[in-house]
N, C-alpha and C positions, 0 to 999 in steps of 0.2 A: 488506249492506255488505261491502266487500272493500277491500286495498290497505293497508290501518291494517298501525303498529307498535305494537308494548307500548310505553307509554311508562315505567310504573313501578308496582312493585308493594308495595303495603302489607298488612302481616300480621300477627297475632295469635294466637299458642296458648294454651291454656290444657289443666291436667290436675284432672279431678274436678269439672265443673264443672256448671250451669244452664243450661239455655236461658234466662233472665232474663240470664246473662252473654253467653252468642253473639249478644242480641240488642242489649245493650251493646255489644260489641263492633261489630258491623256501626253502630250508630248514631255513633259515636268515627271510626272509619273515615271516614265519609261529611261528617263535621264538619269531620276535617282535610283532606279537599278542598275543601270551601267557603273554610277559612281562607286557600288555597293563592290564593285571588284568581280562578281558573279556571274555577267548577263543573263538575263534568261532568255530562253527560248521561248518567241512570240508564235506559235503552232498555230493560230487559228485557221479554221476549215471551213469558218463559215459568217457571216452576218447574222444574227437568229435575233428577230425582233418580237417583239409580246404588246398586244395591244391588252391593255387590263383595265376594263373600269373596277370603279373604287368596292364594290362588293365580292369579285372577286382577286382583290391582292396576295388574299393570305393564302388561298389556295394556289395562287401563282409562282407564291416564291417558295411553297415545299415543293412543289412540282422541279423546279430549276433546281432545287438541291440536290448533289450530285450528276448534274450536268456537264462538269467542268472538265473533268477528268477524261472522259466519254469522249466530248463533243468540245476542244478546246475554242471558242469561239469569241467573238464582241456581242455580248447582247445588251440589246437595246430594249429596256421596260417603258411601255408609253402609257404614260398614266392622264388622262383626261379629268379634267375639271372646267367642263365648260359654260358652269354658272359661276366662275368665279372671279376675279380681275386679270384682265387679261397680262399674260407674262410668261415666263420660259425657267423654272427652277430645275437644278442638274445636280445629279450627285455622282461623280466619278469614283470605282473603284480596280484594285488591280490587286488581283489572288493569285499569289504563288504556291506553285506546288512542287514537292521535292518528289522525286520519282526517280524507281529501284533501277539501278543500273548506270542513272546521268549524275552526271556531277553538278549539269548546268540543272536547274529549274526550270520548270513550265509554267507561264504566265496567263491566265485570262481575265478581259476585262469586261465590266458591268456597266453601263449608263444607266441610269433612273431619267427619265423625261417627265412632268409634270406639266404638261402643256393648259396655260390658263385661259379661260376667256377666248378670245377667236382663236387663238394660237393652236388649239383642241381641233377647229375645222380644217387646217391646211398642215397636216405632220409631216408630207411626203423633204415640202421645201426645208422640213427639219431634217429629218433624219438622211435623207442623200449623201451631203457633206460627208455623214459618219459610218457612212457604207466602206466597207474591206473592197478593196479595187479589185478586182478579175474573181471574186470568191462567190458562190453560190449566198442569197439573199432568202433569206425563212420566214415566214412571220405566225406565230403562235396569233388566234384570235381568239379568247376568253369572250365566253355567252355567246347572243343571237347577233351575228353581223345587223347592223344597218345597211342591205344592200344598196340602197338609194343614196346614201350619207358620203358627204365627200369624202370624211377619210378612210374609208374603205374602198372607194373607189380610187382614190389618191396611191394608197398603200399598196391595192392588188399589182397597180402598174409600178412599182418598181420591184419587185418581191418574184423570186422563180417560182416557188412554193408556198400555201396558205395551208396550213394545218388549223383545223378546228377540232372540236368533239361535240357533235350533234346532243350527244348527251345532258348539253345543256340548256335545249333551245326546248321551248314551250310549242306547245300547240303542231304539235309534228303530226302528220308529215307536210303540210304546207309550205314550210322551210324549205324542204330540199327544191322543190317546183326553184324556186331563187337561185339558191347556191349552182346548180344545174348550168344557170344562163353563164356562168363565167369559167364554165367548163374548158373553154378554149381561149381562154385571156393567163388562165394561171395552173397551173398545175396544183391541183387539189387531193387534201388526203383528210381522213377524219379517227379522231383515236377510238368512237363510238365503233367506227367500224373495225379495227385492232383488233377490239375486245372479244370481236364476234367470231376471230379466225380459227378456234380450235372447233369450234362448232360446224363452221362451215368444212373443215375436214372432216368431221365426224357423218357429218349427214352426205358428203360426196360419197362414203364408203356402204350407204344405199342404194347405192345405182346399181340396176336400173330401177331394183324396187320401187322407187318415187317417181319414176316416169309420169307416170299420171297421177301425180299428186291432186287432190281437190282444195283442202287445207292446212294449215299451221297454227299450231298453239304455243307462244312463245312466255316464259315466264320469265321476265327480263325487263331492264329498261323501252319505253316508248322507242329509244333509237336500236336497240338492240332487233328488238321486234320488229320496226318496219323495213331494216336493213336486209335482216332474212330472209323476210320476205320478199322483200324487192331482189336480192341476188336467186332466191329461187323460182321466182314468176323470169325473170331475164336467163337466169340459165337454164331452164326447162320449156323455154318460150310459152309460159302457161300464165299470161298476164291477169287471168280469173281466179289466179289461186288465193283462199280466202284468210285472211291474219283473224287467228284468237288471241287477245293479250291481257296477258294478268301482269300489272305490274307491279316491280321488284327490284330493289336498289342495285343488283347484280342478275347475271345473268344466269339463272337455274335449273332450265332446264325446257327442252322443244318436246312437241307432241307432231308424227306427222299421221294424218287422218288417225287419230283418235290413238295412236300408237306413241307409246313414248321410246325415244330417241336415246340411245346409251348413249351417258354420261361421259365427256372427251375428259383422255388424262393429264395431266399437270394441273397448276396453278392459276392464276389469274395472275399476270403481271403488275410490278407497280405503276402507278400514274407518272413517276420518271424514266421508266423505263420505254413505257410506250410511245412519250415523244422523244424520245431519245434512238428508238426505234425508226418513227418518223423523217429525223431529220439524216438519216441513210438514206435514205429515197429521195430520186430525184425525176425519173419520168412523171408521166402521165399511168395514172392506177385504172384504165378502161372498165375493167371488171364493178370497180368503186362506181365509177359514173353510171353504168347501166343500171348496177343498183340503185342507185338513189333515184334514177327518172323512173325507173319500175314502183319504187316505193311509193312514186308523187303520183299516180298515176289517175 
């Protein structure tokens, strides 16, 4: 759906609190729009949960702007603080949107989780309860997983899909060697590699010319660059082929052996777009995967 406006938004925080209360809450919510004479229409398509630590918040909530519309869904924010007194603070909201054709409105709702102290190691026993019954389960993971960390290991197993963007993990490509191991517990997708798609049409429209590629100059994020790389040492079965990389807050432009690579047409999408993109998908991305064990190599 597209074209809707907010119509109005109702909320509720609470500090110290039960998931028996958030569930409360969300059920009070949903009562005072039946009273309103109006109902709306509860569309959600999905569970979309966001594990956020506290540095990147604010990158997290313009990303979900305009998500709503799109992707009518329950999302769950889990916010960790776990140097802090242990506890459970909640902020329920429910956005209405009016949209061209219905009479009824379209409803999504928002949990904020603040998980205090231990409550930070064990989210899965949180957020289950607050899972959409029979609906596909997302989970946004903002920075470098702690593959070892319980709640990443907690979250992977309840979750169909883990959407990350390598793009913000230090010290790559070491990272993916990790992310790799869980290839087959969860279905994985990454927005670093999104970014990289009009590229990789662009250089497919090489073939065969690059048969025997020797190397690549990528002028581009660290994720950008090793992504390339690794989709084309695995698609060309040429695991020797050599990464140049200068990097660059966007992606600007490939070299293949010493030749530069025309420029692919359109735009770069936005950062909502592309998880918004994302969470359309639901297999397993094979292609993604060889990638990344090609990049870790």
């Amino acid at each position: 759906m597209s074209g809707g406006a907010p119509a109005d938004l109702r909320s509720w925080a609470g500090t110290d609190v039960s998931v028996a209360d958030i569930e409360r809450a969300l059920a009070d919510r949903r009562l005072a729009d039946m009273n309103d004479g109006v109902p709306d229409l509860r569309t959600s398509v999905m569970t979309h949960l966001a594990w956020v630590p506290e540095e990147w918040v604010e990158a997290a909530m313009h990303t979900l702007e305009g998500l709503a519309e799109r992707h009518p869904s329950r999302t769950i924010l889990l916010l960790a603080e776990p140097d802090a007194d242990a506890g459970l603070d909640a902020e329920v909201s429910v956005e209405r949107f009016t949209m061209p054709g219905l009479e009824q409105q379209v409803s999504t709702e928002v949990i904020e989780l603040r998980l205090r102290g231990d409550r930070a190691g064990a989210p899965a026993s949180i957020v289950e309860p607050l899972l959409l019954h029979d609906l596909p389960v997302f989970i946004r993971w903002r920075g470098l997983p702690d593959f070892d960390g319980e709640p990443f290991r907690q979250l992977v197993g309840v979750v169909d899909r883990l959407i990350v963007d390598s793009t913000e993990w230090p010290d790559l490509p070491a990272p993916y060697r990790r992310l790799a191991e869980f290839f087959d517990r969860v279905a994985a997708s990454d927005i670093a590699w999104a970014r990289t798609e009009r590229w990789r049409r662009q250089l497919a429209t090489l073939w065969p010319s690059i048969a025997d590629l020797s190397s690549v100059r990528v002028v581009g994020t660290a994720a950008q660059a090793q992504l390339l790389v690794g989709w084309l040492r695995s698609r060309l079965g040429r695991p020797e082929i050599a990464l140049e990389h200068e990097p660059d807050d966007r992606l600007r432009g490939v070299e293949v052996d010493g030749e530069p690579a025309p420029f692919p047409p359109g735009d770069p999408p936005h950062p909502s777009e592309l998880l918004s993109d994302e969470l359309d998908r639901f297999g397993r991305d094979r292609i993604y995967e060889e990638a990344v064990r090609a990049a870790a190599r």
